[in-house]
PDB file with one MODEL, atoms N, CA, C and O in Angstrom:
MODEL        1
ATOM      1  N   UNK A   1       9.791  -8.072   7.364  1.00  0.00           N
ATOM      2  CA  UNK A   1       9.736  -6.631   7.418  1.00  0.00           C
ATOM      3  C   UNK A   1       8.515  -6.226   8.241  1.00  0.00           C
ATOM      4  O   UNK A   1       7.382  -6.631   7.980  1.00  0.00           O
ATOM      5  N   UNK A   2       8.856  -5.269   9.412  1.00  0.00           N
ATOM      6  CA  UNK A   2       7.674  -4.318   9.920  1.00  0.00           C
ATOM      7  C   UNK A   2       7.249  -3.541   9.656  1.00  0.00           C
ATOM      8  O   UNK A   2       8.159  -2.830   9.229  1.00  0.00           O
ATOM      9  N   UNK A   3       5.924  -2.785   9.529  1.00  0.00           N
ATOM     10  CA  UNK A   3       4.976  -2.381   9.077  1.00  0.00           C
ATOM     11  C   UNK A   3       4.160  -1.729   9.207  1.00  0.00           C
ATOM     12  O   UNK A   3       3.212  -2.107   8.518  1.00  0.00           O
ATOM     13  N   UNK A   4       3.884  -0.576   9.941  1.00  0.00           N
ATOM     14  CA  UNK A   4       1.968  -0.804  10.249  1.00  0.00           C
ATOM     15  C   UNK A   4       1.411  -0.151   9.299  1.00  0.00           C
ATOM     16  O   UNK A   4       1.925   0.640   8.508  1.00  0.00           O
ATOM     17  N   UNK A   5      -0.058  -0.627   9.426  1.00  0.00           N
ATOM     18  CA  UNK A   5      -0.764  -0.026   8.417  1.00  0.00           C
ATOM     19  C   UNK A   5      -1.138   1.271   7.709  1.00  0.00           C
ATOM     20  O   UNK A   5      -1.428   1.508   6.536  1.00  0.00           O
ATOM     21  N   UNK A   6      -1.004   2.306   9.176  1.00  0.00           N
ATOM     22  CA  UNK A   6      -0.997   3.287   8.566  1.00  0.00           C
ATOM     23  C   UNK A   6       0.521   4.341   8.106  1.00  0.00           C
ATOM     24  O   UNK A   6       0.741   5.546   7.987  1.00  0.00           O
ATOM     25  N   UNK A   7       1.243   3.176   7.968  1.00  0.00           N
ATOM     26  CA  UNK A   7       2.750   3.578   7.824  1.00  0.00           C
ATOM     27  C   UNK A   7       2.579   3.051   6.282  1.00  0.00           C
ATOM     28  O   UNK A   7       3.265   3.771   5.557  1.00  0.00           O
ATOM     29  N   UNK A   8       1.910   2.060   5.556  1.00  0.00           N
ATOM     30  CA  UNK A   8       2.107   1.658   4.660  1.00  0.00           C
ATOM     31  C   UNK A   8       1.408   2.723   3.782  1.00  0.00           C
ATOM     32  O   UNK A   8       1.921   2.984   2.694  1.00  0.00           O
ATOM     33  N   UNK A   9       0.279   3.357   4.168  1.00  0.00           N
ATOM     34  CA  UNK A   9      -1.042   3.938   3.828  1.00  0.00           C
ATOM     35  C   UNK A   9      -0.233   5.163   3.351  1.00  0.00           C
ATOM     36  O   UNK A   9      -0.457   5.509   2.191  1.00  0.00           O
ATOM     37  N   UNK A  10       0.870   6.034   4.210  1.00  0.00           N
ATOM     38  CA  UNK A  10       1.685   7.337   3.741  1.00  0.00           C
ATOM     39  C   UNK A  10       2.426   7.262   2.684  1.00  0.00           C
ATOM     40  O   UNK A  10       2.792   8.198   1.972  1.00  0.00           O
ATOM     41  N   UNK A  11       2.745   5.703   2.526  1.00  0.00           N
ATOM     42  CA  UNK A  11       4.126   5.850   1.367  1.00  0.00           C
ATOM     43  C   UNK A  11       3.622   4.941   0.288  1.00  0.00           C
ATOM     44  O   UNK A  11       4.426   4.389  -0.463  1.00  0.00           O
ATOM     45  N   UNK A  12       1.965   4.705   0.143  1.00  0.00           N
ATOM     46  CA  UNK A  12       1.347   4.502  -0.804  1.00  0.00           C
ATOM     47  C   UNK A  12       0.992   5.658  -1.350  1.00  0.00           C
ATOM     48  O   UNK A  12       1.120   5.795  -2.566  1.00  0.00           O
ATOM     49  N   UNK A  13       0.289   7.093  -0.254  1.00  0.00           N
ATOM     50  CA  UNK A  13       0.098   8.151  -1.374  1.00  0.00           C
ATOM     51  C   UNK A  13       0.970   9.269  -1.531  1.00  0.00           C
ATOM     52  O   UNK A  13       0.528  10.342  -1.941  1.00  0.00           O
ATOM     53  N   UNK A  14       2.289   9.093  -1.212  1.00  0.00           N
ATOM     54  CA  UNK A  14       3.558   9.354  -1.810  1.00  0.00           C
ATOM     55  C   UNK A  14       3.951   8.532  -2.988  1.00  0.00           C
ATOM     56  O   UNK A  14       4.904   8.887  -3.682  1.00  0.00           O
ATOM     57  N   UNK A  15       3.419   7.687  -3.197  1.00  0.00           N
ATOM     58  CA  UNK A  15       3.680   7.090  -4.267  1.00  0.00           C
ATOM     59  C   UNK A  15       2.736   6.949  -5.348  1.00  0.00           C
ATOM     60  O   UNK A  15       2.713   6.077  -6.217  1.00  0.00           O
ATOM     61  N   UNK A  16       1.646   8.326  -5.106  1.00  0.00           N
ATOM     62  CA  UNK A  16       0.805   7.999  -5.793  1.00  0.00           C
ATOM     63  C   UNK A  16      -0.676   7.790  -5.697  1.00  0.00           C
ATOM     64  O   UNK A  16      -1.587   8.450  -6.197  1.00  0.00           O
ATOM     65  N   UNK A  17      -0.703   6.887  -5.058  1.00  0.00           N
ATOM     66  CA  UNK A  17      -1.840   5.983  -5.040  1.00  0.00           C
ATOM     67  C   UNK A  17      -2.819   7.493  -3.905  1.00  0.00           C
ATOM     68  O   UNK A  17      -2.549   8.485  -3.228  1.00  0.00           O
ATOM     69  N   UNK A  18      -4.220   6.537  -4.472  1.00  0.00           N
ATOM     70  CA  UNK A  18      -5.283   8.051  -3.924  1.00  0.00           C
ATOM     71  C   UNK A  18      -6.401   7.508  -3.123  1.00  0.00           C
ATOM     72  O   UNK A  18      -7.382   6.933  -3.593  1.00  0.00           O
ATOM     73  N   UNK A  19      -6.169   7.741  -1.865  1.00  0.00           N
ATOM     74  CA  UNK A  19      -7.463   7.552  -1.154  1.00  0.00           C
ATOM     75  C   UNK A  19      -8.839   7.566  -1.550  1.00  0.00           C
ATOM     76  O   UNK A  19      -9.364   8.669  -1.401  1.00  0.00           O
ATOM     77  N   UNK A  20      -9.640   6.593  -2.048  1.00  0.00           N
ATOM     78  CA  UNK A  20     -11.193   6.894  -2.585  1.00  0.00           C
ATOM     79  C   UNK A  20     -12.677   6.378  -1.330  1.00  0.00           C
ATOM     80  O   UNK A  20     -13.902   6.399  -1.452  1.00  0.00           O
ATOM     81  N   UNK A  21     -11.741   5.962  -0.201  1.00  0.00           N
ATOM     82  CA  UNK A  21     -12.951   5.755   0.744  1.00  0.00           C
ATOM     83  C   UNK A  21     -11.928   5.355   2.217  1.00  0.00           C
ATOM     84  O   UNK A  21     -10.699   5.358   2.294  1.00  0.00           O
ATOM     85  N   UNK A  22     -12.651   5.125   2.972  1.00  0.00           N
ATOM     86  CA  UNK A  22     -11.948   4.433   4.389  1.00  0.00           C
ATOM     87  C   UNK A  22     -13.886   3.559   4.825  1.00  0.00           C
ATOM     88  O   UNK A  22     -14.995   3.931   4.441  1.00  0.00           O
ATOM     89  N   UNK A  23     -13.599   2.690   5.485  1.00  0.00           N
ATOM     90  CA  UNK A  23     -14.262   1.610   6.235  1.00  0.00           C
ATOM     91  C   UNK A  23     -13.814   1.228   7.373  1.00  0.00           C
ATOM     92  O   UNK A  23     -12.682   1.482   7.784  1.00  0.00           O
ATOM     93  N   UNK A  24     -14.767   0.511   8.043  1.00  0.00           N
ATOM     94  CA  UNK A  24     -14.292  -0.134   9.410  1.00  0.00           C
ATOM     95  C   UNK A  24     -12.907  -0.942   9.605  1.00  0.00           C
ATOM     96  O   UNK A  24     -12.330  -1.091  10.682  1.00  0.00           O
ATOM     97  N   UNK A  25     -12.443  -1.483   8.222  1.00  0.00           N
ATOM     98  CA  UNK A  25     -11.552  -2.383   8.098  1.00  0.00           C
ATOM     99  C   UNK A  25     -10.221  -1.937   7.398  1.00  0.00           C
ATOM    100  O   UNK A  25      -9.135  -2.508   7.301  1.00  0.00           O
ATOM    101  N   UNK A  26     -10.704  -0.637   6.909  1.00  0.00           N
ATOM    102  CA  UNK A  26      -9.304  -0.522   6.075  1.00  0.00           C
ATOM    103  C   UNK A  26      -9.925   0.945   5.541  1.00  0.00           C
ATOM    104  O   UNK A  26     -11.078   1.373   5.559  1.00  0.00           O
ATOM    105  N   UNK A  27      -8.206   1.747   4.881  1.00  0.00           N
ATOM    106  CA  UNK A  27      -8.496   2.872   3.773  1.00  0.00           C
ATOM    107  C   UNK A  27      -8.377   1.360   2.138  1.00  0.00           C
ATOM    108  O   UNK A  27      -7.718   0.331   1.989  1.00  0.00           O
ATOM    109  N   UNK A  28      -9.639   2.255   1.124  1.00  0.00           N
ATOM    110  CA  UNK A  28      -9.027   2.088  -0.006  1.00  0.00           C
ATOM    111  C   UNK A  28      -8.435   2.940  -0.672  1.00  0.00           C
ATOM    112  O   UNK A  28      -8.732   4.123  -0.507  1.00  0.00           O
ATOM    113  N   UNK A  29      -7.559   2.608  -1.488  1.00  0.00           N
ATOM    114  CA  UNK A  29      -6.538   3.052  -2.780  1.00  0.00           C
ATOM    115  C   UNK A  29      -6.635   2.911  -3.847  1.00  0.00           C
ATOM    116  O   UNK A  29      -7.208   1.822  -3.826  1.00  0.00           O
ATOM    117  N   UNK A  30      -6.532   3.147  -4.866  1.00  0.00           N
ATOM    118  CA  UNK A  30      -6.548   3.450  -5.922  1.00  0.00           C
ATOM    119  C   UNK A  30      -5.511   4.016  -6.831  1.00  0.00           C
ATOM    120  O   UNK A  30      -5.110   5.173  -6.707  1.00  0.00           O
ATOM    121  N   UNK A  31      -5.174   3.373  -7.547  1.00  0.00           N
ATOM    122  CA  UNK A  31      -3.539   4.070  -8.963  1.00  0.00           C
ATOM    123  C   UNK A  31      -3.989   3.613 -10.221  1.00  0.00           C
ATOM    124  O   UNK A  31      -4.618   2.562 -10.352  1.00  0.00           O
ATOM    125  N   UNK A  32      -3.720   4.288 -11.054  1.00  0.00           N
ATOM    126  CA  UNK A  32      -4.113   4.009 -12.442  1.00  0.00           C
ATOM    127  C   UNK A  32      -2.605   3.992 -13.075  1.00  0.00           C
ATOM    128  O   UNK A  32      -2.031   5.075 -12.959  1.00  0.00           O
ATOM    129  N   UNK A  33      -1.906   3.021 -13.684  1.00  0.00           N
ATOM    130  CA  UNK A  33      -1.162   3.027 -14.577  1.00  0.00           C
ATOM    131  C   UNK A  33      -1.089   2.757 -15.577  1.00  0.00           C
ATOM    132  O   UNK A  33      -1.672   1.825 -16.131  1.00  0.00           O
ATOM    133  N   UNK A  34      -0.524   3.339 -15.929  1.00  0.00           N
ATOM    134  CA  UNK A  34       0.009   3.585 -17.799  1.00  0.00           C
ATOM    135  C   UNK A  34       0.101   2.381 -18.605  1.00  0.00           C
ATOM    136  O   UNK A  34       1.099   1.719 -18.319  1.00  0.00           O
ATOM    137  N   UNK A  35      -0.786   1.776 -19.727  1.00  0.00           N
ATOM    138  CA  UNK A  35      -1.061   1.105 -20.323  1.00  0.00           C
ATOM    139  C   UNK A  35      -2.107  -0.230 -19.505  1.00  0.00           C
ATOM    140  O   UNK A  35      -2.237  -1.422 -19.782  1.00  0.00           O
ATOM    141  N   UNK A  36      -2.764   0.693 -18.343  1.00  0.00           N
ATOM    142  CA  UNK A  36      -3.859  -0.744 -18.111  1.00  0.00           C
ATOM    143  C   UNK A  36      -5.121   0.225 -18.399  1.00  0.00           C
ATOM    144  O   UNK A  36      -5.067   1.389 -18.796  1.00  0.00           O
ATOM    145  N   UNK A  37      -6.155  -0.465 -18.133  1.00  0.00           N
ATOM    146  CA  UNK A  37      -7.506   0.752 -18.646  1.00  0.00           C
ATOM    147  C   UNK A  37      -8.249   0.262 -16.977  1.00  0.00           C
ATOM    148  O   UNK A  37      -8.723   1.257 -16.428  1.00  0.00           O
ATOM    149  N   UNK A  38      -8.396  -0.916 -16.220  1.00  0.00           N
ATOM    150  CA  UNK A  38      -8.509  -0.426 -14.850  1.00  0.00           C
ATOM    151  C   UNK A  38      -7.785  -0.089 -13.886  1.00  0.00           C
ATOM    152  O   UNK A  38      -6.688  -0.647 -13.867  1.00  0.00           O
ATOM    153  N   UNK A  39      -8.069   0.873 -12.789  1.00  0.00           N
ATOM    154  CA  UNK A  39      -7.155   1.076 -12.070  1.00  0.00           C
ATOM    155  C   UNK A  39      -7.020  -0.091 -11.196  1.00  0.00           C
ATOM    156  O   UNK A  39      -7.809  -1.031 -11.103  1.00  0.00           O
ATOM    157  N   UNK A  40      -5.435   0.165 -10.289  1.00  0.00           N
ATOM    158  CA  UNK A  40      -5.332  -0.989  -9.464  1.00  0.00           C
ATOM    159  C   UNK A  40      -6.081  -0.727  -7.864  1.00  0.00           C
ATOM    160  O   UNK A  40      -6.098   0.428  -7.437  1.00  0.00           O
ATOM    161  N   UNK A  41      -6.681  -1.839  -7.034  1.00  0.00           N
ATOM    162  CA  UNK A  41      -7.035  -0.780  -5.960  1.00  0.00           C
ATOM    163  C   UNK A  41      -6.711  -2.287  -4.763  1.00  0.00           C
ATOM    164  O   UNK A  41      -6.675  -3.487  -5.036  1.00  0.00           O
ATOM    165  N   UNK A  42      -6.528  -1.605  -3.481  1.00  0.00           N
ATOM    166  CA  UNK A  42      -6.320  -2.420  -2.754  1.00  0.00           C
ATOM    167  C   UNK A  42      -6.888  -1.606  -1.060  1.00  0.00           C
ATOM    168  O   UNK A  42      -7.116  -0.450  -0.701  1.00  0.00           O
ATOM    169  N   UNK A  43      -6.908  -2.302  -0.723  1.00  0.00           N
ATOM    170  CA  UNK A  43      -7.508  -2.079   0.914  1.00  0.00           C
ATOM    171  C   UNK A  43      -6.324  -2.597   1.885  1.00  0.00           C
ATOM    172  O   UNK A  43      -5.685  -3.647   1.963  1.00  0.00           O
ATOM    173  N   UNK A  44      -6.330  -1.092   2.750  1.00  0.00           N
ATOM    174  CA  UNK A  44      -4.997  -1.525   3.727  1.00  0.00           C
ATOM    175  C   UNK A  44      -5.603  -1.032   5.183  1.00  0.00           C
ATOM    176  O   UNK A  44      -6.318  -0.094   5.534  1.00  0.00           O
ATOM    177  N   UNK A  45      -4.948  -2.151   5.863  1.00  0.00           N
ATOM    178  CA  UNK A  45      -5.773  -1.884   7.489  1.00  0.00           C
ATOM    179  C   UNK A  45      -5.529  -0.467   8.410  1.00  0.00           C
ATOM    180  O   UNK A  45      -4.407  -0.116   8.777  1.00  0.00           O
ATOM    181  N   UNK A  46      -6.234  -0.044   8.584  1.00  0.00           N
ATOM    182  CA  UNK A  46      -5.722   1.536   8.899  1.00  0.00           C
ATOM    183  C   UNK A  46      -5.743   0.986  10.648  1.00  0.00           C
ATOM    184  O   UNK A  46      -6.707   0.834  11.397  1.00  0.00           O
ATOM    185  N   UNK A  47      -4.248   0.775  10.896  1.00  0.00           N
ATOM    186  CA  UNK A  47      -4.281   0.262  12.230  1.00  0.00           C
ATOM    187  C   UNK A  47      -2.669   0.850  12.539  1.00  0.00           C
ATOM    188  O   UNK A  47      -1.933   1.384  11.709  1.00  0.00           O
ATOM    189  N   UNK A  48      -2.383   0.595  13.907  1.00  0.00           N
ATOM    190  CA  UNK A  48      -0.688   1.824  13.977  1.00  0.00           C
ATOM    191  C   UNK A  48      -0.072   0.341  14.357  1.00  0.00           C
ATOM    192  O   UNK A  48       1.117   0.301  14.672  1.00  0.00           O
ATOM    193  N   UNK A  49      -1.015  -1.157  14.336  1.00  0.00           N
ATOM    194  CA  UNK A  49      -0.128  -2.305  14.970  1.00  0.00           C
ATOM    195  C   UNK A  49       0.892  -2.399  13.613  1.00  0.00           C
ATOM    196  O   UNK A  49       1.058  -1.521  12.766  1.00  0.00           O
ATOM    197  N   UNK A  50       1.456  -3.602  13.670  1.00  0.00           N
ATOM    198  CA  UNK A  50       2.694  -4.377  12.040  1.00  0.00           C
ATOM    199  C   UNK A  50       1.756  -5.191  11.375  1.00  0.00           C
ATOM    200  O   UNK A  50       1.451  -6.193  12.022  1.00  0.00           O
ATOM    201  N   UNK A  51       1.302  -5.089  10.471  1.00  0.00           N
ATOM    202  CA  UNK A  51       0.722  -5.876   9.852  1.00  0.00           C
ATOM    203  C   UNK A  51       1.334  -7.283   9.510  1.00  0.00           C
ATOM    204  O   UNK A  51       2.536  -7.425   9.284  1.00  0.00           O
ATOM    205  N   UNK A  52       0.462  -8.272   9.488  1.00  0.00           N
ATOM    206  CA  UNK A  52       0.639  -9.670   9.592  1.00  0.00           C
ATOM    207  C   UNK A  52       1.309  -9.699   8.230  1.00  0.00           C
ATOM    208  O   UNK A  52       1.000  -8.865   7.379  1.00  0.00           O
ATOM    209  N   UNK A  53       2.299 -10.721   7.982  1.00  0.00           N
ATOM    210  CA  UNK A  53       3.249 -11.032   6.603  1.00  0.00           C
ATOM    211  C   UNK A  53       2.393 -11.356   5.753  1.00  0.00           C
ATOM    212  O   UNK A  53       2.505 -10.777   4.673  1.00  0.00           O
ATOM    213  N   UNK A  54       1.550 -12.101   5.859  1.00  0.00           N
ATOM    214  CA  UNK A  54       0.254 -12.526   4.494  1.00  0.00           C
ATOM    215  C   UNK A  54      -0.331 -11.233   4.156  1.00  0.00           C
ATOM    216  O   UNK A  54      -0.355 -11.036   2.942  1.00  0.00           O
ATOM    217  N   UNK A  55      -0.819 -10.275   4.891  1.00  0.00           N
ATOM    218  CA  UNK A  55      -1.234  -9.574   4.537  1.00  0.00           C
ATOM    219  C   UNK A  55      -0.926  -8.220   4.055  1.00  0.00           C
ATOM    220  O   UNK A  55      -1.674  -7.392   3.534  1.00  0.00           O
ATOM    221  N   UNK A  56       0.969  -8.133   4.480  1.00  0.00           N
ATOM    222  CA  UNK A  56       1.382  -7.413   3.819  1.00  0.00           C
ATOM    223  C   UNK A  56       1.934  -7.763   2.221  1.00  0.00           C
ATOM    224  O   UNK A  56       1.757  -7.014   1.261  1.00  0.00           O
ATOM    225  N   UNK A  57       2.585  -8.974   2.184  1.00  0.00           N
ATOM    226  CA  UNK A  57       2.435  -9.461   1.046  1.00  0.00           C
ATOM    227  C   UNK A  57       1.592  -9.605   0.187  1.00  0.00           C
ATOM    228  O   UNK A  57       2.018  -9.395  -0.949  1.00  0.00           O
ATOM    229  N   UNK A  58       0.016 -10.025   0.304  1.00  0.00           N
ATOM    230  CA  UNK A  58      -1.100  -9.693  -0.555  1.00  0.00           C
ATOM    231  C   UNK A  58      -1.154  -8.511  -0.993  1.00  0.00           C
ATOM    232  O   UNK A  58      -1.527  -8.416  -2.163  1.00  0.00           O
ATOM    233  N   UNK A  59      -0.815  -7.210  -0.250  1.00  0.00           N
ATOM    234  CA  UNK A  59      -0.669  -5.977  -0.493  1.00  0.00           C
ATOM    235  C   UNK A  59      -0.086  -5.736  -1.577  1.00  0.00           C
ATOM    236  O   UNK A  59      -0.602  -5.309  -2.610  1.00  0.00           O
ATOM    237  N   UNK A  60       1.360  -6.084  -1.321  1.00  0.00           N
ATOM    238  CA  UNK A  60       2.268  -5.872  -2.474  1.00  0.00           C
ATOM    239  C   UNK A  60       2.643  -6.850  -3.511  1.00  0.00           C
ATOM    240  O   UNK A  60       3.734  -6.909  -4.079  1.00  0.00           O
ATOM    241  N   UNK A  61       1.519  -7.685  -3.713  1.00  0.00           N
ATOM    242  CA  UNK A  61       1.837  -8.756  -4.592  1.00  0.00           C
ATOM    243  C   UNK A  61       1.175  -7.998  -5.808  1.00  0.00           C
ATOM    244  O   UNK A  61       0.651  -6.913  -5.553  1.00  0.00           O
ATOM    245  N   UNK A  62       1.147  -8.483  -7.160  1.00  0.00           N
ATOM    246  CA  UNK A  62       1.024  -8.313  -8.473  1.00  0.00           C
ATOM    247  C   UNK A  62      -0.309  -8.105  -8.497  1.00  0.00           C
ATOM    248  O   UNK A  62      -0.462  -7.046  -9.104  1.00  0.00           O
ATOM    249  N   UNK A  63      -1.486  -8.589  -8.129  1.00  0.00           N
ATOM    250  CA  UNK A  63      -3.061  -8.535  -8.054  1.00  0.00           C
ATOM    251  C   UNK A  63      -3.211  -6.856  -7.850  1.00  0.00           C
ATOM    252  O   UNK A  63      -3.538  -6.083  -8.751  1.00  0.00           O
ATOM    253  N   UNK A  64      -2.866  -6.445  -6.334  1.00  0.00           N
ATOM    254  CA  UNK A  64      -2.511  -5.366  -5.563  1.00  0.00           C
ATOM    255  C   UNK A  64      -1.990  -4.230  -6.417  1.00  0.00           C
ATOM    256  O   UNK A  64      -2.462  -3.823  -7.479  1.00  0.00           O
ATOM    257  N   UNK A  65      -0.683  -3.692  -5.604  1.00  0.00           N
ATOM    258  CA  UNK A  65      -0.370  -2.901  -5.718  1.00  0.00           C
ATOM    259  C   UNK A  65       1.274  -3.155  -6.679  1.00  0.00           C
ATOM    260  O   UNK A  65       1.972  -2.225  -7.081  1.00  0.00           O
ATOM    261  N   UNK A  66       1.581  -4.641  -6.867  1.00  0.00           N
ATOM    262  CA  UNK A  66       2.620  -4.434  -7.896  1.00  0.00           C
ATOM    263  C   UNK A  66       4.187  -4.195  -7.146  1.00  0.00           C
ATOM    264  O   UNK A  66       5.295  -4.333  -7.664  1.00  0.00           O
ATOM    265  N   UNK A  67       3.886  -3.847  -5.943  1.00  0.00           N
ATOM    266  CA  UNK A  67       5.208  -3.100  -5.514  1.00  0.00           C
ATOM    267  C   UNK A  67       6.097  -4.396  -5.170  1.00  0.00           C
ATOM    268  O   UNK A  67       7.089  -4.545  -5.885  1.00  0.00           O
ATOM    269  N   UNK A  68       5.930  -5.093  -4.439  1.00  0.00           N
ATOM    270  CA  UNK A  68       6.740  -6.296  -3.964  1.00  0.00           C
ATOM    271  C   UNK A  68       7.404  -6.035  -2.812  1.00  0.00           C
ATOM    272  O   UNK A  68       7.017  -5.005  -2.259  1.00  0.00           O
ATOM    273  N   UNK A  69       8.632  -6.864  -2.041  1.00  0.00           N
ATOM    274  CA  UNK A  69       8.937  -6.047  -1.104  1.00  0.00           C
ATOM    275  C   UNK A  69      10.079  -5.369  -1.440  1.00  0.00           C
ATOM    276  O   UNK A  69      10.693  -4.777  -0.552  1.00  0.00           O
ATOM    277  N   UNK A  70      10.568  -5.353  -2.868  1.00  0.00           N
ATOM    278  CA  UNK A  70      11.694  -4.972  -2.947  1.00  0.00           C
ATOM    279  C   UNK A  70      11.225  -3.484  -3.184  1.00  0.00           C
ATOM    280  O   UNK A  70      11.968  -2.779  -2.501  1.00  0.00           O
ATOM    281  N   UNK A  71      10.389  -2.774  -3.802  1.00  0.00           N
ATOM    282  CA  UNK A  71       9.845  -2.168  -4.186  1.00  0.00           C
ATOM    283  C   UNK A  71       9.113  -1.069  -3.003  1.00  0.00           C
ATOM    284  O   UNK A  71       8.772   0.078  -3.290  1.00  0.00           O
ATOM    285  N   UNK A  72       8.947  -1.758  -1.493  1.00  0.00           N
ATOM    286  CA  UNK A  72       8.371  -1.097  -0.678  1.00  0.00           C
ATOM    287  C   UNK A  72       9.390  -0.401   0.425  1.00  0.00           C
ATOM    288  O   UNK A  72       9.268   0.616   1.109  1.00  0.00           O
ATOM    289  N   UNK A  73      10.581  -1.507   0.292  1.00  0.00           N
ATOM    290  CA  UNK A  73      12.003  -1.328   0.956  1.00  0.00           C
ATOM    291  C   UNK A  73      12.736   0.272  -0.191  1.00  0.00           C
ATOM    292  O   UNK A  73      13.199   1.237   0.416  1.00  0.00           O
ATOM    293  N   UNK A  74      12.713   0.271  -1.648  1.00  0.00           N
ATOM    294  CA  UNK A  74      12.492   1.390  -1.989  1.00  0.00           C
ATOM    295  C   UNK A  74      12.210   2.592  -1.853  1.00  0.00           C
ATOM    296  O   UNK A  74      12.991   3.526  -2.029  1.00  0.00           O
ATOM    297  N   UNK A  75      10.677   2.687  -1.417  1.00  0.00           N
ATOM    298  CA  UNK A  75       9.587   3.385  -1.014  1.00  0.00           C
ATOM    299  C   UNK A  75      10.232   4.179   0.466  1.00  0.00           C
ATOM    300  O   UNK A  75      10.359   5.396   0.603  1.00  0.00           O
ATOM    301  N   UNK A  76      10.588   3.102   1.503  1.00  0.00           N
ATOM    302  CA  UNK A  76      11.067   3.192   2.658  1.00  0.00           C
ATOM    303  C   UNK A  76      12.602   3.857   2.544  1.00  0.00           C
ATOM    304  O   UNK A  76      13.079   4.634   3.371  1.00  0.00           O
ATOM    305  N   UNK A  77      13.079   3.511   1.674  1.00  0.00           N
ATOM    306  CA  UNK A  77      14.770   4.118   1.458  1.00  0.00           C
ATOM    307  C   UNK A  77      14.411   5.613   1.313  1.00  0.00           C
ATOM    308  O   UNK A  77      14.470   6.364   2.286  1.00  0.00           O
ATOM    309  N   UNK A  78      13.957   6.126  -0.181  1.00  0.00           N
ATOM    310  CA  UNK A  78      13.827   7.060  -0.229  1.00  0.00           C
ATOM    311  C   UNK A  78      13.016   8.525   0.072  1.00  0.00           C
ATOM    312  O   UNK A  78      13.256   9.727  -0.043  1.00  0.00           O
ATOM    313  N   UNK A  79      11.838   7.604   0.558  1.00  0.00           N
ATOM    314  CA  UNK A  79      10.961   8.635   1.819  1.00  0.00           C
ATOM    315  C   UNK A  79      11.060   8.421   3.414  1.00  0.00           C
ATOM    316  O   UNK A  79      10.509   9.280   4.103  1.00  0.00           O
ATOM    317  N   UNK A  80      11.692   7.389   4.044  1.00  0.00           N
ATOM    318  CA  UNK A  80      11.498   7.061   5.409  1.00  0.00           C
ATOM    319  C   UNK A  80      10.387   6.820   5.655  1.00  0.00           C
ATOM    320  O   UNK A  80       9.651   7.395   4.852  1.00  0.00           O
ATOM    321  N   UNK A  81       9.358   5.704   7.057  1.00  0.00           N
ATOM    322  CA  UNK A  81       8.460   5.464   7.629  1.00  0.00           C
ATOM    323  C   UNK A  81       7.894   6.469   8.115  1.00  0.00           C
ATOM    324  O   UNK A  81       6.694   6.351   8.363  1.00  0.00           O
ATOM    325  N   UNK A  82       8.638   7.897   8.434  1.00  0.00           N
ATOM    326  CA  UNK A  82       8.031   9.102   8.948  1.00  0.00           C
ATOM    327  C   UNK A  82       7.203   8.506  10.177  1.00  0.00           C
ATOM    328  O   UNK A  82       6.529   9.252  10.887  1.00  0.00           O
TER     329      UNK A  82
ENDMDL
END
C-alpha cells in the first residue's frame, strides 16, 4: 500500500488522533483510548513522498497506533486520501 506521510497525518486526525508538536522529522500524535490510562503516541514523517513499508507498518502496528493495515484501508474507504 501507498502512502505519504502527510496523507497518513489527515486520516489520523480524522480519526481522532491530535497533533501535540511537529519536528524536523515528523508531526507527533497523540489518542487516548478508552480503558488505557496512557495515551498512544506515534511520530509520522511529514513528507508528500510514500512512506517506506517498515515504516508504515511500525505506524500501524499495536505499539503505535493499533490500526493495522486493515484498519487504515478502512480509514481510506470511508474518508478518501483527499
Amino acid at each position: 500500500m501507498r502512502i505519504s506521510g502527510r496523507q497518513l497525518i489527515r486520516l489520523l486526525e480524522i480519526d481522532g488522533w491530535q497533533v501535540r508538536g511537529r519536528a524536523t522529522h515528523g508531526v507527533f500524535l497523540f489518542k487516548k483510548f478508552p480503558g488505557e490510562t496512557i495515551p498512544r503516541t506515534t511520530v509520522v514523517p511529514d513528507k508528500a513522498d510514500d512512506l517506506p513499508d517498515g515504516t508504515l507498518g511500525a505506524i500501524l502496528g499495536v505499539k503505535q497506533t493499533g490500526l493495522g493495515r486493515t484498519g487504515l484501508k478502512t480509514l481510506i474507504e470511508k474518508h478518501g486520501l483527499g
